[in-house]
LUMMISE-774668 format. One record per residue (C-alpha): residue number from 1; residue in three letters; chain; x, y, z. Coordinates in nm, 4 decimals. Layout:
BEGIN
+-----+--------+--------+----------+----------+----------+
| num | residu | chaine |       px |       py |       pz |
+-----+--------+--------+----------+----------+----------+
| NUM |    ALA |      A |        X |        Y |        Z |
...
+-----+--------+--------+----------+----------+----------+
***
This chain:
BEGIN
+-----+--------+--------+----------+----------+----------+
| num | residu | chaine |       px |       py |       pz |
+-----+--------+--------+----------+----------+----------+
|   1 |    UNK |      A |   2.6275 |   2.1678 |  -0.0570 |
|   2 |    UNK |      A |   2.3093 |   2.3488 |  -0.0295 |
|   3 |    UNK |      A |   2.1213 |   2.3677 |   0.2696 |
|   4 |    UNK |      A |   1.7727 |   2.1690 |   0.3601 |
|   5 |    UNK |      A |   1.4485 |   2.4054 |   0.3197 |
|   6 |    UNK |      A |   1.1350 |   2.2978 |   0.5158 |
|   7 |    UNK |      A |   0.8621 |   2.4719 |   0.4447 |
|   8 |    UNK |      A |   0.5323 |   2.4655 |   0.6556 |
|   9 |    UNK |      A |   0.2277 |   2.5789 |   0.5025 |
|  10 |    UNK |      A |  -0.1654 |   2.5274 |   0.5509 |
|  11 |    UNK |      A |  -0.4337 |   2.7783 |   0.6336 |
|  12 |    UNK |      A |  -0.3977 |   2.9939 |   0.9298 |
|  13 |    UNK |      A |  -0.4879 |   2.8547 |   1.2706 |
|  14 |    UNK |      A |  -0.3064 |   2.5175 |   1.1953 |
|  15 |    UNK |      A |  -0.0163 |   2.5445 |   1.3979 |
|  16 |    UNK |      A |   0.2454 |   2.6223 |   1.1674 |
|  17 |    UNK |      A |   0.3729 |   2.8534 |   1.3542 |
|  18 |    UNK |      A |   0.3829 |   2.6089 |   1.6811 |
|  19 |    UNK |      A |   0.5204 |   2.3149 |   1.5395 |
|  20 |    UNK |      A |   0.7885 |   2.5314 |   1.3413 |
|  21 |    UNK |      A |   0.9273 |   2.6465 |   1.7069 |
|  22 |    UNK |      A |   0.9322 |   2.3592 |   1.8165 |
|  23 |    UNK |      A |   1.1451 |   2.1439 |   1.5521 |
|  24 |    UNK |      A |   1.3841 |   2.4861 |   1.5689 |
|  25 |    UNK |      A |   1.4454 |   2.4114 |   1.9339 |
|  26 |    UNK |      A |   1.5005 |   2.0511 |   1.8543 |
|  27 |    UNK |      A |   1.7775 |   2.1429 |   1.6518 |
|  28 |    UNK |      A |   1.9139 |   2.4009 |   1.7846 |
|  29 |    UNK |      A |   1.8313 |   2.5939 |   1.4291 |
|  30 |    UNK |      A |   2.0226 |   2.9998 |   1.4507 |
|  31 |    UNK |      A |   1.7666 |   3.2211 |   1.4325 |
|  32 |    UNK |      A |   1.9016 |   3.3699 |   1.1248 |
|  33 |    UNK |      A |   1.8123 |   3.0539 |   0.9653 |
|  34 |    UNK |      A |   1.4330 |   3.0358 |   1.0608 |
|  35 |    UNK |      A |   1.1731 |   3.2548 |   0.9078 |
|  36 |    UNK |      A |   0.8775 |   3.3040 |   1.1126 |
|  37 |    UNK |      A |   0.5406 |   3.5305 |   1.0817 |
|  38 |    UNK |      A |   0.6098 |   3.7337 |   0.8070 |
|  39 |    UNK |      A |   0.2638 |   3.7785 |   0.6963 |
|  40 |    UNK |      A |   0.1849 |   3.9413 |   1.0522 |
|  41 |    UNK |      A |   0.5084 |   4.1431 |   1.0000 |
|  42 |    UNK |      A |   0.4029 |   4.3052 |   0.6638 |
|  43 |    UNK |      A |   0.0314 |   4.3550 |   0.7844 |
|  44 |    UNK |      A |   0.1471 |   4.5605 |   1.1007 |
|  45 |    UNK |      A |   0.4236 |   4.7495 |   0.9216 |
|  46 |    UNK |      A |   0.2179 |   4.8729 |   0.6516 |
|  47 |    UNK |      A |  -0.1129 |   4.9189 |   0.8352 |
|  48 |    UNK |      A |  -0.2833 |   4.6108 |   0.6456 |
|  49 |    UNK |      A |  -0.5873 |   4.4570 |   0.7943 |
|  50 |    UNK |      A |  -0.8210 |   4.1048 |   0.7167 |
|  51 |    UNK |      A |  -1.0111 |   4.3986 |   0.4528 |
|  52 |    UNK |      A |  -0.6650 |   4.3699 |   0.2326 |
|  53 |    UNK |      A |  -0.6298 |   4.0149 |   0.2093 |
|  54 |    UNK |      A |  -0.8264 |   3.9966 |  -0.1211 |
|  55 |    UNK |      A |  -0.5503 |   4.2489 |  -0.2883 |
|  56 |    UNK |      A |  -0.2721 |   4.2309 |  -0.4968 |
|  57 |    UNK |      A |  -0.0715 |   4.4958 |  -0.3053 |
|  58 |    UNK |      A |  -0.0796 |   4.3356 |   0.0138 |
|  59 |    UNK |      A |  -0.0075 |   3.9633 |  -0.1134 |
|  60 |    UNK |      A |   0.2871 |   4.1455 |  -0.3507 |
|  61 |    UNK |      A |   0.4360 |   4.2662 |  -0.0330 |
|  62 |    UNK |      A |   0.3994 |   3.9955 |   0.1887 |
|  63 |    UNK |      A |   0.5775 |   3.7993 |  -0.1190 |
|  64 |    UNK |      A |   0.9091 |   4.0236 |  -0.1403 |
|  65 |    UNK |      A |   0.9514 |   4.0223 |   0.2125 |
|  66 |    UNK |      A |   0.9198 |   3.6431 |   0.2666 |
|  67 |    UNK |      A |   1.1399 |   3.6275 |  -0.0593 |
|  68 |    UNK |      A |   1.4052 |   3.8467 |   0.0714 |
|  69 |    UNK |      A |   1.4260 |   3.6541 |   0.4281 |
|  70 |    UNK |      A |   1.4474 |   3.2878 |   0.2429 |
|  71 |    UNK |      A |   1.7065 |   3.4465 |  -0.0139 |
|  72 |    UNK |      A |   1.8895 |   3.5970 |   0.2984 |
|  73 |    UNK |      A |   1.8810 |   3.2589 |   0.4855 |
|  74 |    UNK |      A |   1.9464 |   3.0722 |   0.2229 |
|  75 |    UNK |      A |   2.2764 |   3.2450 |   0.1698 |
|  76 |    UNK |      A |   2.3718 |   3.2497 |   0.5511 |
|  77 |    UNK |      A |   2.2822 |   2.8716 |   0.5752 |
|  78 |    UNK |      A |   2.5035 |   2.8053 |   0.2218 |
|  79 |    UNK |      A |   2.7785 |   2.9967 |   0.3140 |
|  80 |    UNK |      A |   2.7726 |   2.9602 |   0.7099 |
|  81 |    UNK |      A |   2.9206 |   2.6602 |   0.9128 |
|  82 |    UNK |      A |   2.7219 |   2.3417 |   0.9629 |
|  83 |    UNK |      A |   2.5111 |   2.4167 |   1.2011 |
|  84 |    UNK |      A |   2.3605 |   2.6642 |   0.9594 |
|  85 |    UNK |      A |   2.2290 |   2.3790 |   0.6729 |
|  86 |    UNK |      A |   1.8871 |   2.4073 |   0.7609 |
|  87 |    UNK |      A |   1.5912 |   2.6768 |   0.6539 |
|  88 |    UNK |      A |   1.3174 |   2.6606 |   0.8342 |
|  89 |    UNK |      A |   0.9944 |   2.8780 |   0.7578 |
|  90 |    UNK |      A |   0.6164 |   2.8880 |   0.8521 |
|  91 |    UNK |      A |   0.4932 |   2.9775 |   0.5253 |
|  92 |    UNK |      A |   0.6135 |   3.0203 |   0.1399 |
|  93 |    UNK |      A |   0.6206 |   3.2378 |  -0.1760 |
|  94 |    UNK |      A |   0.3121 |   3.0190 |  -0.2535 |
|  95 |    UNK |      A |   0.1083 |   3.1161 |   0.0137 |
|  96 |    UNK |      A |   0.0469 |   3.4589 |  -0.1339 |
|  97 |    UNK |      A |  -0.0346 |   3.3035 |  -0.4500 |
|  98 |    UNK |      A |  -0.3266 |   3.1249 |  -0.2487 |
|  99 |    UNK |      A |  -0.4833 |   3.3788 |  -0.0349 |
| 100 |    UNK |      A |  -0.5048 |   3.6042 |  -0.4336 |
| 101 |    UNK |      A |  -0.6919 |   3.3054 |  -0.5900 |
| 102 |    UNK |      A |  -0.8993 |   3.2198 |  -0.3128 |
| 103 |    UNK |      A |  -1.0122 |   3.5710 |  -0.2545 |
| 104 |    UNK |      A |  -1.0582 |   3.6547 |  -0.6244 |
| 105 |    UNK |      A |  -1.3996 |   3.7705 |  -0.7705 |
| 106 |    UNK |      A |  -1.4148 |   3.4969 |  -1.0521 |
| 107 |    UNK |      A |  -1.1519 |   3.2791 |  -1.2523 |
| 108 |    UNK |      A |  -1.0302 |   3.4743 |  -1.4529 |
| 109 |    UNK |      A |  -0.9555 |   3.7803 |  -1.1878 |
| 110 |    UNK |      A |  -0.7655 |   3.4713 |  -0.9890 |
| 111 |    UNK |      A |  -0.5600 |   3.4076 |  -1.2779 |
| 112 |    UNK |      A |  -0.4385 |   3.7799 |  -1.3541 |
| 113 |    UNK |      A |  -0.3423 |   3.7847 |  -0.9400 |
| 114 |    UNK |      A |  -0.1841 |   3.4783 |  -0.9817 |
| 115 |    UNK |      A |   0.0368 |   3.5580 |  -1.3091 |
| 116 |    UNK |      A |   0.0855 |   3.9199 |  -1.1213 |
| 117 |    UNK |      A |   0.2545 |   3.7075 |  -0.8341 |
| 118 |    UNK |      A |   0.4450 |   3.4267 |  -1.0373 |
| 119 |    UNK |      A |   0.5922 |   3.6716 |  -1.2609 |
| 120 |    UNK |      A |   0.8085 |   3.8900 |  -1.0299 |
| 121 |    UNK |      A |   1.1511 |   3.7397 |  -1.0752 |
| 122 |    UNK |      A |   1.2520 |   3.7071 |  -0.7312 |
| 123 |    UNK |      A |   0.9136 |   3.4313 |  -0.7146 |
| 124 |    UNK |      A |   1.1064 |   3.2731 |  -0.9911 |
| 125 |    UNK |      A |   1.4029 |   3.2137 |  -0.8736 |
| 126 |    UNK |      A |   1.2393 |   3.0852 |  -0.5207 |
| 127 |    UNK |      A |   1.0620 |   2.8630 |  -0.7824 |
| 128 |    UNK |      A |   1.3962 |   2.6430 |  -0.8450 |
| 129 |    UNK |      A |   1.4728 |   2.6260 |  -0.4934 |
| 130 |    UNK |      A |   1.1547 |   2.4673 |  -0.3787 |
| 131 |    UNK |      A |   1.1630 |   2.2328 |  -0.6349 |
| 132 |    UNK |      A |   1.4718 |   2.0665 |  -0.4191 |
| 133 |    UNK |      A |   1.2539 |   2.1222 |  -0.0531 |
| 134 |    UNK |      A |   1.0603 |   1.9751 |   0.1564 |
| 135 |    UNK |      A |   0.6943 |   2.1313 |   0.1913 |
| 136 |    UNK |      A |   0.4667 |   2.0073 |   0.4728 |
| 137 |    UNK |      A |   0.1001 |   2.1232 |   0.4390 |
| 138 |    UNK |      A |  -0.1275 |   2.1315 |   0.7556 |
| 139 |    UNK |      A |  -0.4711 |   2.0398 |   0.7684 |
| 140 |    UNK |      A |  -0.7455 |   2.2461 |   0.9600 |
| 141 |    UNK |      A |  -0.8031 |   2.1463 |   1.3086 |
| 142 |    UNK |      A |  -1.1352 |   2.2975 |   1.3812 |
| 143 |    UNK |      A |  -1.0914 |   2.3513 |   1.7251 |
| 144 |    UNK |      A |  -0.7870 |   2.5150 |   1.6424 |
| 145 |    UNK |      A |  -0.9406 |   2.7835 |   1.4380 |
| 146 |    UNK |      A |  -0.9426 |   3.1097 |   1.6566 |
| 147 |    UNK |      A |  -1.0072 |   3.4786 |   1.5479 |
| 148 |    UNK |      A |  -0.7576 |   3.6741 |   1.6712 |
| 149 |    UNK |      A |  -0.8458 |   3.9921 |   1.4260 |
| 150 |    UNK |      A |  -0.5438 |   3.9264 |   1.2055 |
| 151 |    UNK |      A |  -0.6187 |   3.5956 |   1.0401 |
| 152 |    UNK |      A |  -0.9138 |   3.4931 |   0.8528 |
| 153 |    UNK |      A |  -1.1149 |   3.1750 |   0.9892 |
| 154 |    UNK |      A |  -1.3530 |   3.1817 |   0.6404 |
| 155 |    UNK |      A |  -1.3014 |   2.9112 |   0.3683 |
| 156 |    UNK |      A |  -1.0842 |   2.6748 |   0.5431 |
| 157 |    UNK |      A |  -1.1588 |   2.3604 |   0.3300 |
| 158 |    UNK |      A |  -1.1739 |   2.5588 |   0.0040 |
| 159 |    UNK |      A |  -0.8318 |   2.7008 |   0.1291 |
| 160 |    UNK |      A |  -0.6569 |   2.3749 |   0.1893 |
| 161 |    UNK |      A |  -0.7796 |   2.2733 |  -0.1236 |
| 162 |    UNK |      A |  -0.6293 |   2.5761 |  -0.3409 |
| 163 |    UNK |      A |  -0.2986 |   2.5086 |  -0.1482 |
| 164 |    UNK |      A |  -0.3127 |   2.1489 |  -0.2992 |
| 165 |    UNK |      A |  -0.3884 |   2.3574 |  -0.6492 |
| 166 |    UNK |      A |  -0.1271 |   2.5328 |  -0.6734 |
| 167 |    UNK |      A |   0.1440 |   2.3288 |  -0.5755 |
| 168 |    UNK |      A |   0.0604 |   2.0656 |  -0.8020 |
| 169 |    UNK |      A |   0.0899 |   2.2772 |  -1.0569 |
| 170 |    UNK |      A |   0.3707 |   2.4524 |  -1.0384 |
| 171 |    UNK |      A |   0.5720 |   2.0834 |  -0.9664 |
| 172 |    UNK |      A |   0.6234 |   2.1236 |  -0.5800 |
| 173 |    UNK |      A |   0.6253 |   1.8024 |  -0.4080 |
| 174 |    UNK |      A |   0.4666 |   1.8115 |  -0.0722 |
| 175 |    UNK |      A |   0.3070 |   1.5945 |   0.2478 |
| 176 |    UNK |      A |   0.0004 |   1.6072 |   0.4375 |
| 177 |    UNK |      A |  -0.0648 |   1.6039 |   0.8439 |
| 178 |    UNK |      A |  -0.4013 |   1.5416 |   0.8997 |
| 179 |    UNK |      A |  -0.6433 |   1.7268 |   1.1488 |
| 180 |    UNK |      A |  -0.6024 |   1.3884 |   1.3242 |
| 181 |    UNK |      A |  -0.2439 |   1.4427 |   1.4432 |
| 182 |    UNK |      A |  -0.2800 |   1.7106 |   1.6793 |
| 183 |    UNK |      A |  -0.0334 |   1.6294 |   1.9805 |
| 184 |    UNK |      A |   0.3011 |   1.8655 |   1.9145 |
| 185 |    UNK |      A |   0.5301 |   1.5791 |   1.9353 |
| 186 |    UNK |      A |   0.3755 |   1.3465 |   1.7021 |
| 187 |    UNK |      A |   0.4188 |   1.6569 |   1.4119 |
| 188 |    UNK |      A |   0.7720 |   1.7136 |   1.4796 |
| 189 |    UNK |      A |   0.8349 |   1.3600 |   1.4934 |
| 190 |    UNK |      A |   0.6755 |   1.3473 |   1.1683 |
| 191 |    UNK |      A |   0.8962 |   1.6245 |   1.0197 |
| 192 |    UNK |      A |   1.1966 |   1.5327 |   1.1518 |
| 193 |    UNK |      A |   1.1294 |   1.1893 |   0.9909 |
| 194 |    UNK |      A |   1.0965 |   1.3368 |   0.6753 |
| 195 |    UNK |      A |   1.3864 |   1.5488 |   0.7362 |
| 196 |    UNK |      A |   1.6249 |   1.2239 |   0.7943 |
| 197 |    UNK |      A |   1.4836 |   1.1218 |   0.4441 |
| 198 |    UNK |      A |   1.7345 |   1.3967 |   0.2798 |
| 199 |    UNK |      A |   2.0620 |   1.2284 |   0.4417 |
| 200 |    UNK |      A |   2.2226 |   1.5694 |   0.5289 |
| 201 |    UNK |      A |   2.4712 |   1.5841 |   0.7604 |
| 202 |    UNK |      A |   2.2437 |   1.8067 |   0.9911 |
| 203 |    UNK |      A |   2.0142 |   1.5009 |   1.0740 |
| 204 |    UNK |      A |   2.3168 |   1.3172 |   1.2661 |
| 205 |    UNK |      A |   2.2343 |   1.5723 |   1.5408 |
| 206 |    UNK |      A |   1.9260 |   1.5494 |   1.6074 |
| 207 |    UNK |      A |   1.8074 |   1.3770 |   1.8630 |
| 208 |    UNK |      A |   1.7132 |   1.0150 |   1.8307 |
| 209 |    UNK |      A |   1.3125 |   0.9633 |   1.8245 |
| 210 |    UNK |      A |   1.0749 |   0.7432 |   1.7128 |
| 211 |    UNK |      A |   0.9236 |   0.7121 |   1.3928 |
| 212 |    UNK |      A |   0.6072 |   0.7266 |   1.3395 |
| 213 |    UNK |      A |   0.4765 |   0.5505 |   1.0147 |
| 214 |    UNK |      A |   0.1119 |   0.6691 |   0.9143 |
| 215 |    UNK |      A |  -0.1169 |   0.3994 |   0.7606 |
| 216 |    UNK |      A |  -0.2091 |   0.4611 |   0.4132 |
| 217 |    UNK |      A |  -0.4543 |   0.7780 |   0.3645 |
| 218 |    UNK |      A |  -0.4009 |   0.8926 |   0.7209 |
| 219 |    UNK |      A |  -0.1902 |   1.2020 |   0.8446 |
| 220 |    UNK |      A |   0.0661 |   1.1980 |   0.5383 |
| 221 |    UNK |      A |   0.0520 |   1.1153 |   0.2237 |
| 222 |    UNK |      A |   0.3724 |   1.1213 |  -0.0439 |
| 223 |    UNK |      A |   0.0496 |   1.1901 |  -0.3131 |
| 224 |    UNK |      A |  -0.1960 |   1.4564 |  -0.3039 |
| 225 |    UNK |      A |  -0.5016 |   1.5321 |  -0.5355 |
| 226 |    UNK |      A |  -0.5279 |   1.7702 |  -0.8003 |
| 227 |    UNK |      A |  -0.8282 |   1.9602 |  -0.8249 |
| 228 |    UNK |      A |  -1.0307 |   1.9871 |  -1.1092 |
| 229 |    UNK |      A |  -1.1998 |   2.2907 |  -1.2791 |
| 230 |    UNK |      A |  -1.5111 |   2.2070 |  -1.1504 |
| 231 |    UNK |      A |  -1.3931 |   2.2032 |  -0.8055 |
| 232 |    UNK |      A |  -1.2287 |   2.5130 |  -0.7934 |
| 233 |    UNK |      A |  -1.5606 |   2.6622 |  -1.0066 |
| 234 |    UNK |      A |  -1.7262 |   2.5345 |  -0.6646 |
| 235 |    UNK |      A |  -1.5250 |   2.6520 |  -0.3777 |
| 236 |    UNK |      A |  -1.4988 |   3.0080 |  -0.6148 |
| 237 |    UNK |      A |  -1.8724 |   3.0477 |  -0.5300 |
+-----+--------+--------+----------+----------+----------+
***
């Protein structure tokens, strides 16, 4: 049986990273099965700074290496006991595929990044795993966003918007949270609701919470927009 992936994505500064400690704690998740600040990882290894984002190199190697952790968890998590049949990350193979469109010089240098990306084969094979996952995408909370010299704080909205881009069209279903659901507990509450929604074995131990239902259009949505060529024309300028 394969394991549950959750992956939590969004622009940086929107607590990924926070609420992806916290649901590990709640479920007691092995560290070899949670992947965590990659991006950060990469950049400090290989002396990257904010100036790279906009390459190819640097989004190729943050790629691999979040590639290589999720294909290394995913076979510790398949192969392990049960406590192991959960992957939990704070970002994606997609997310590199973002940051090389959204920092592009014009459409068509986005789309040779982006066909640069998709077409190493280990991206491909992540491809047909996250069609089976479950992908949570953060809004901005603006008076989240603080510059800590590693991540960017420019083109938040136009971010968030390439995010919803991309996934769409490469099939990936995904959820919202909202700017508006800020307090910790409501956004694990929120993920570990979705989590019960895959009837794993896994969800049995977690502990009993709450659910919290969003009214329609608020913090998540099982539909997202796609964004037309005139949008992304827009937010490119």
């Amino acid at each position: 049986m394969s394991p549950i992936q959750v992956y939590v994505i969004g622009p940086s500064s929107t607590g990924k990273t926070t609420l992806c400690n916290a649901v590990a704690k709640s479920v007691g998740l092995p560290t070899r099965c949670y992947i965590t600040e990659v991006a950060r990882q990469v950049m400090r290894s290989k002396g990257y700074t904010r100036a790279d984002v906009g390459t190819v190199e640097m989004q190729r190697a943050i790629m691999l290496a979040q590639l290589e952790k999720e294909a290394n968890a995913f076979a510790c998590a398949r192969w392990g006991n049960s406590e192991g049949e959960l992957i939990l990350s704070d970002r994606s193979g997609i997310d590199p595929i973002v940051y090389a469109i959204m920092t592009a010089k014009n459409e068509g240098d986005a789309r040779q990044k982006e066909a640069m990306l998709v077409n190493i084969p280990a991206f491909q094979v992540a491809l047909r795993r996250y069609k089976d996952a479950i992908f949570l995408l953060l809004n901005p909370v603006e008076e989240w966003l603080v510059d800590d010299g590693v991540r960017s704080l420019d083109h938040h909205e136009h971010c968030i918007k390439v995010f919803r881009q991309v996934l769409d069209k490469y099939g990936i279903k995904y959820q919202e949270i909202g700017a508006e659901t800020k307090k910790i507990e409501d956004r694990v509450r929120l993920l570990e609701e979705r989590m019960a929604l895959a009837h794993r074995p896994l969800v049995s131990q977690m502990r009993e919470t709450p659910v919290i239902r969003p009214r329609v259009g608020e913090s998540i949505t099982a539909c997202c927009p796609n964004i037309s060529k005139r949008d992304f024309s827009q937010n490119q300028s």
